[in-house]
N, C-alpha and C positions, 0 to 999 in steps of 0.2 A: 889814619888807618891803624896805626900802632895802639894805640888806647883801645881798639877793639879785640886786638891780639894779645897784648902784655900778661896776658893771666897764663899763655901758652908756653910751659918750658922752651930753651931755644933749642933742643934739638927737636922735639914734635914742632916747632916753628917753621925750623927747616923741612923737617920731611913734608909739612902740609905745602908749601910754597913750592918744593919740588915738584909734587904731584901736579898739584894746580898748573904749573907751569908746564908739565908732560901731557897735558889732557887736555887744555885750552888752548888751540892754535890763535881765536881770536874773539875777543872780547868785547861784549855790547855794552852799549851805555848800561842798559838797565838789569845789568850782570849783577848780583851777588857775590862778587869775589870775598869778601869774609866769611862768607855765611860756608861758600865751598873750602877755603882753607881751614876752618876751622874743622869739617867735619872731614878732611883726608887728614890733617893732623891727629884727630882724637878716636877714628874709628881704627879698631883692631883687625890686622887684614888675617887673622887667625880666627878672627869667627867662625864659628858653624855654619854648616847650611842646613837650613829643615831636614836635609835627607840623611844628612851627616851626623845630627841630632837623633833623629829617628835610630839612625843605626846603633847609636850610645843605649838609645833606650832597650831595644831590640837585646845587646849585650849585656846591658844589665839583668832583664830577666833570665837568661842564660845563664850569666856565669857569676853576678851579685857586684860585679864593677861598679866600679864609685861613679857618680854623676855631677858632669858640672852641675851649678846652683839653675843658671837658667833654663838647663833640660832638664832635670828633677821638675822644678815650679811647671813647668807645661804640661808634663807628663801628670804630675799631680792637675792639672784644673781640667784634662782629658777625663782620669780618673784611673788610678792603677789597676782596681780590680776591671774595669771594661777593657783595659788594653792587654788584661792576660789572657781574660777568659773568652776575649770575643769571638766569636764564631767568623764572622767576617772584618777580620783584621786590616782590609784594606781600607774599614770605614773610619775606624779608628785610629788609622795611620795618616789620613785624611785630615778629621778634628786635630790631632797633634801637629801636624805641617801648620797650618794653620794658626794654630793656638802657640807656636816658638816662633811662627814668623813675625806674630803681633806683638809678644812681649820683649823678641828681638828687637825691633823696628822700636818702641818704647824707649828701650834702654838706650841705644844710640841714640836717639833724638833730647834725652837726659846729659848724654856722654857731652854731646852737641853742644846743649844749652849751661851745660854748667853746673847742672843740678844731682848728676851722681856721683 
């Protein structure tokens, strides 16, 4: 199991193994336990949530606040000028939930496998 692990600093080691072992009361044969340690280990429990995201955006056009990279990029593939000018902004706020929650889920899954 270590040779699947080894790339993992040993404190993210630790912390995935603790989680795993707080959230798993019991374990099936055909469990993925590295696949789960790996990604309590390397996900950031400081991430955004869509709505959370939203709100960054939402401050941004208000008050010209800086934007993390990955709610700039959503917000950009929404479209800036449709999320200032829209007339029904709930639609827009919609496309945007949507479009952070995908490129969220992306990056984690990158985080996950090793590749960002």
């Amino acid at each position: 199991m270590y040779e699947f692990l080894k790339d993992l600093p040993p404190d993210k080691l630790v912390k995935g193994l603790k989680k795993f072992c707080m959230k798993h009361r019991e374990v099936y044969p055909q469990t993925n336990i590295i696949a789960y340690i790996r990604e309590y280990a390397l996900i950031d429990e400081d991430e955004l949530t869509p709505m959370e995201a939203w709100g960054l955006v939402k401050a941004h056009i208000a008050t010209g606040a800086k934007l993390p990279e990955l709610v700039d990029k959503a917000a950009g593939a929404v479209g800036w000028m449709d999320i200032r000018m829209s007339e029904k902004p709930g639609v827009e706020r919609a496309h945007f939930l949507k479009a952070y929650e995908a490129m969220a889920a992306k990056e984690r899954e990158q985080k996950i496998m090793g590749t960002l």
